[in-house]
KEKE-3310 file (N, C-alpha, C; in steps of 0.2 Angstrom, whole numbers, plus 5000, padded with zeros to 4 digits):
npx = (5087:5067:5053:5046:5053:5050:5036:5041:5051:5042:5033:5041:5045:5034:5028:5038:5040:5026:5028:5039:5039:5025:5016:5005:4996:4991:4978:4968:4953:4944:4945:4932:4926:4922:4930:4940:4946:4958:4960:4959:4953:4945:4947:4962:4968:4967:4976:4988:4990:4998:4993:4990:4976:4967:4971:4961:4951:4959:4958:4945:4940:4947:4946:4929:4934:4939:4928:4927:4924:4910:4917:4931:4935:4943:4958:4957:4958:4971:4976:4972:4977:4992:4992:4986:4999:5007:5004:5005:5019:5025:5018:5027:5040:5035:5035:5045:5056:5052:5054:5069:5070:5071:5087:5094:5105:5112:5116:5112:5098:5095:5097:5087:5077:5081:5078:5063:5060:5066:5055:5044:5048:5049:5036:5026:5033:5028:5014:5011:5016:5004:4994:4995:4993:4978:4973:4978:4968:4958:4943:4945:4936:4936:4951:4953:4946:4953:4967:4962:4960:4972:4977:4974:4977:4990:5008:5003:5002:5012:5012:5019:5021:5008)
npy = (5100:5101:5099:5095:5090:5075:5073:5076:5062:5052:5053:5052:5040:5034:5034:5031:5016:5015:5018:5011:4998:4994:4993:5000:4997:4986:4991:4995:5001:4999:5007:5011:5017:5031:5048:5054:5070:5071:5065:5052:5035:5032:5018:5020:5032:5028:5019:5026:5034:5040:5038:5027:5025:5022:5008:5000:5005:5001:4990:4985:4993:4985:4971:4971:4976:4966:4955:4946:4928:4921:4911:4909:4917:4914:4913:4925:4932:4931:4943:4952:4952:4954:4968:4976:4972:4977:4989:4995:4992:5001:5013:5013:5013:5027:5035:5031:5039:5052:5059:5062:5070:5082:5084:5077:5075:5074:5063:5056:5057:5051:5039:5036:5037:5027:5016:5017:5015:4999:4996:4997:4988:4975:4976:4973:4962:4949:4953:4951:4936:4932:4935:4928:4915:4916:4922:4911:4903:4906:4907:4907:4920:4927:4928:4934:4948:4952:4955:4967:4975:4976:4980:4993:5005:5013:5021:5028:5016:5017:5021:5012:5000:4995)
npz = (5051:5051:5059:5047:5038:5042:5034:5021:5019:5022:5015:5000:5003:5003:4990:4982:4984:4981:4968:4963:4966:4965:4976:4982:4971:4976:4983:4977:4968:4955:4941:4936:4949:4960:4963:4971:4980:4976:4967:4966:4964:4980:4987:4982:4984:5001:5001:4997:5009:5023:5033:5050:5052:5041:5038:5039:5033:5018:5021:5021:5007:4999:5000:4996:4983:4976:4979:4989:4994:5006:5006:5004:5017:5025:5020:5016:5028:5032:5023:5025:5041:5035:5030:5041:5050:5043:5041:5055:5057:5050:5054:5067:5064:5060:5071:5078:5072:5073:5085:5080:5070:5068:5071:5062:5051:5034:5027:5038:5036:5024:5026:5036:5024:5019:5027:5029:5016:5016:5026:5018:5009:5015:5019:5008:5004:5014:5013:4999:5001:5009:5000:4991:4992:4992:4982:4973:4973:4970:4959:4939:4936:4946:4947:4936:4938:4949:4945:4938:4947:4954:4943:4941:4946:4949:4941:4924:4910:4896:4877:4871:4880:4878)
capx = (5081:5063:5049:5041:5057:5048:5033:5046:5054:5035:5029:5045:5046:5025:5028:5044:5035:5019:5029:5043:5037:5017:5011:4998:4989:4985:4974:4965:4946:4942:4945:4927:4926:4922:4937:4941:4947:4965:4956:4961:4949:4945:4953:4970:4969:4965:4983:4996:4992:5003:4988:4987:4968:4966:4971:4952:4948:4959:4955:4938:4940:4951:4940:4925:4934:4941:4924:4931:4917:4915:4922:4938:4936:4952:4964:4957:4960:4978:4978:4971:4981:4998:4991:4986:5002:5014:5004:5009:5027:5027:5017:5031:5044:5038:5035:5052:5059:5050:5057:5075:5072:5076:5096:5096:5112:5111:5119:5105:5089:5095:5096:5080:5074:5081:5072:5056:5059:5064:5049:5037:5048:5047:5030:5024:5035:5024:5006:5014:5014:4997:4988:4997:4987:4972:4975:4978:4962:4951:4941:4947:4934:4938:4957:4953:4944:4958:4970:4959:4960:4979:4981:4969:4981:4998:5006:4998:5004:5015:5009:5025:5018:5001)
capy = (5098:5101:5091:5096:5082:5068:5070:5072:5057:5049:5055:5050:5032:5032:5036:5025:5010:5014:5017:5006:4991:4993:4992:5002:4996:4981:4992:5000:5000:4997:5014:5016:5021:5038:5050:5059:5075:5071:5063:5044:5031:5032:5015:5022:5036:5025:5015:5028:5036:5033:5040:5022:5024:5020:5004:4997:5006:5000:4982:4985:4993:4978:4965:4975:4976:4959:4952:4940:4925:4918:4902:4913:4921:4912:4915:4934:4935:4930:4945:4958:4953:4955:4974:4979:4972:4983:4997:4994:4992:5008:5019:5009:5018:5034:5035:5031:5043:5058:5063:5062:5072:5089:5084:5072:5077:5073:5056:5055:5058:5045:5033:5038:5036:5018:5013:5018:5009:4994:4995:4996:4981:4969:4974:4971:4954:4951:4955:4944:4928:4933:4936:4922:4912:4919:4922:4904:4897:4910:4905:4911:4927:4931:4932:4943:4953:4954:4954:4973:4979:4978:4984:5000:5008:5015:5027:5029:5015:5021:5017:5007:4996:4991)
capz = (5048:5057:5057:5042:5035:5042:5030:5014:5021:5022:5005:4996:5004:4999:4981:4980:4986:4977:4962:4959:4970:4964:4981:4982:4968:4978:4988:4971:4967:4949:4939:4939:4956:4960:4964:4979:4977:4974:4957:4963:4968:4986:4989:4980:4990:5005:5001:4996:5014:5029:5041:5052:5053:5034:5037:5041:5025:5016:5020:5017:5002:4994:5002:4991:4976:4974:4978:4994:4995:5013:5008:5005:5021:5030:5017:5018:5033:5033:5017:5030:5043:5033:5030:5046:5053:5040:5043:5061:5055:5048:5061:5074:5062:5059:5080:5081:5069:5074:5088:5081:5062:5068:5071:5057:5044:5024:5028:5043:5031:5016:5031:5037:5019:5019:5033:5026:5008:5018:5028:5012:5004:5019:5019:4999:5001:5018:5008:4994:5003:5009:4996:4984:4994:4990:4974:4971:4977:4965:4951:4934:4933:4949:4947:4931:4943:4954:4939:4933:4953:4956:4937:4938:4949:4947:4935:4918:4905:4890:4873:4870:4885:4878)
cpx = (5075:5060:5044:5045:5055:5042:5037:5046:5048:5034:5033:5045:5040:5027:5033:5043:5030:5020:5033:5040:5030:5014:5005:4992:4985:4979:4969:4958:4949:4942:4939:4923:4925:4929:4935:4945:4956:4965:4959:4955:4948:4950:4962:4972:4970:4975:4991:4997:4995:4999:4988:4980:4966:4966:4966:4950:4952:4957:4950:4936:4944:4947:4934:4927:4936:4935:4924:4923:4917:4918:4929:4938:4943:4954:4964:4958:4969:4981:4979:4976:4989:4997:4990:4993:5011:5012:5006:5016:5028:5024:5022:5038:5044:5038:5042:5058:5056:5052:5067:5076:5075:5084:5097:5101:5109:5109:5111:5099:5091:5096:5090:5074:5073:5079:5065:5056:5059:5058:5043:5040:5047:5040:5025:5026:5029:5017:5008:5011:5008:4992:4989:4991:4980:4969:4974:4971:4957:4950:4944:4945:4935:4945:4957:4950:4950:4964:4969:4960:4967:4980:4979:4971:4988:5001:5007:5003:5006:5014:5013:5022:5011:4996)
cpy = (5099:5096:5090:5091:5076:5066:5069:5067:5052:5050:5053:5043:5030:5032:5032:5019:5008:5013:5013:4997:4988:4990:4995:5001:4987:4983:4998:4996:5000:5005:5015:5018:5027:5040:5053:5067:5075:5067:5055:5041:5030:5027:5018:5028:5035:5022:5017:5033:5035:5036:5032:5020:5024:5013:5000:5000:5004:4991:4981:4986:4987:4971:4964:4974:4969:4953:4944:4937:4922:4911:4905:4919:4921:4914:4923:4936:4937:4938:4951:4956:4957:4964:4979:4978:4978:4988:4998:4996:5000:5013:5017:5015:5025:5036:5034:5037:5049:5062:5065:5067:5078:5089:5080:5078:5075:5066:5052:5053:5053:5040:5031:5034:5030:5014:5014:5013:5004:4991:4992:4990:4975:4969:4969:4961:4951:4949:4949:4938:4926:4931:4932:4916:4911:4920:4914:4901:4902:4907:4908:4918:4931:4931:4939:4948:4957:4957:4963:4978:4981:4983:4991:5006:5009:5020:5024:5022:5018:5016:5011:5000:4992:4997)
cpz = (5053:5054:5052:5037:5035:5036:5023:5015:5019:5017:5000:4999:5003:4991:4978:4980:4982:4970:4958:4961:4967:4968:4982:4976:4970:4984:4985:4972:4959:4947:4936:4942:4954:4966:4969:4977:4976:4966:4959:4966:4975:4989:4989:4984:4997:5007:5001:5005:5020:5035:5044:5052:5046:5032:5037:5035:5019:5012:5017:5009:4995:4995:4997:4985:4974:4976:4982:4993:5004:5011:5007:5012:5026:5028:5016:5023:5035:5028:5022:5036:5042:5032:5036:5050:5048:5040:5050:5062:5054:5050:5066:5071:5061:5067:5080:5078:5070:5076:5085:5072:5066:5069:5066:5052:5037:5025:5032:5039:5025:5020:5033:5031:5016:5023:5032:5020:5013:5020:5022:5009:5008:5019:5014:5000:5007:5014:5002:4994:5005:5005:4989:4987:4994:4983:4970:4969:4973:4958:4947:4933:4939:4949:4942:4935:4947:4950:4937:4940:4950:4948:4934:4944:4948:4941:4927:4916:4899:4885:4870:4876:4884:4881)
residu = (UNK:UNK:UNK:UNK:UNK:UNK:UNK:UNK:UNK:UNK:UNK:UNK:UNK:UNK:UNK:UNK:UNK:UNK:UNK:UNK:UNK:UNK:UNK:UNK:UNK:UNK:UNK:UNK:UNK:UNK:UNK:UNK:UNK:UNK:UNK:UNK:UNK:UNK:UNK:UNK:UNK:UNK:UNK:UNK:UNK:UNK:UNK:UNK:UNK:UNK:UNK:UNK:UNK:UNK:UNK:UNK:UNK:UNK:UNK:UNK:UNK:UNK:UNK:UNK:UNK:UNK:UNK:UNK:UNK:UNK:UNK:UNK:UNK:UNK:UNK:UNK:UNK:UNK:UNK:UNK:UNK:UNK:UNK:UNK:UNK:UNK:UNK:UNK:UNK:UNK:UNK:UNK:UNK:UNK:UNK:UNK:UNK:UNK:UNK:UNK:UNK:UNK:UNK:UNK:UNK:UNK:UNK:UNK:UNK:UNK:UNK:UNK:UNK:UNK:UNK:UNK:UNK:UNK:UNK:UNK:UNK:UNK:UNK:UNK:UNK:UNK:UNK:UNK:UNK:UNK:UNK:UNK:UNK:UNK:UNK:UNK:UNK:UNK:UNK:UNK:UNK:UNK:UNK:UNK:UNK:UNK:UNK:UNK:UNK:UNK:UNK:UNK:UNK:UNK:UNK:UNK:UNK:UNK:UNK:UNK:UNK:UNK)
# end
């Protein structure tokens, strides 16, 4: 293996994450945001990325779209913590898995690979508990709001779906 494995490993535990779990559309803008050149929402962009320094935009960016009021400032904060600390988690992980891709075996890299999903699923559960809390405590038009965030990301619905 070299090191160009670790971003596979990376990009497939983003897109496994983002797609079976539908983490990254708690870090969507409103589908009509302007796109960035990869055609998603700046935020959405912002969320499926595993650069650490994203993570400040992507709080901002969800902060933004959900319309946080300061009397919901606490319980955002507990939301933003949970995010900066799972991005934490998962730059601690790929730092620790860097140096060891190049000898990694078959066996090795679907290990590797289990250690990233975990990551994203302890994170998601993590952001959950966060952000139930916050959720809770919002008026009716802003859960819809929040309700059109998280579900104006992810892949497409099928017309059998609604």
């Amino acid at each position: 293996m070299n090191l160009s494995s670790i971003g596979r490993t990376i990009a497939a535990a983003t897109v496994a994450g983002t797609l079976a779990l539908g983490a990254g559309s708690a870090w969507a803008q409103t589908a009509a945001a302007p796109k960035t050149d990869s055609g998603k929402p700046p935020a959405a962009a912002a969320a499926t990325s595993s650069k650490p320094e994203t993570v400040e935009q992507r709080i901002t960016a969800l902060k933004a779209a959900l319309k946080i009021t300061p009397d919901q400032e606490s319980k955002w904060e507990g939301v933003a913590k949970a995010m900066r600390e799972n991005a934490a988690a998962m730059e601690k992980l790929v730092q620790d898995k860097k140096g060891k891709m190049a000898s990694l075996n078959a066996v090795d890299d679907l290990k590797t690979y289990q250690a990233f999903s975990q990551a994203r699923l302890d994170g998601l559960k993590n952001l959950i508990s966060a952000f139930s809390t916050l959720y809770d405590s919002m008026p009716a038009d802003q859960k819809k709001n929040a309700d059109h965030v998280f579900d104006s990301y992810g892949p497409p619905k099928s017309a059998q779906q609604g």
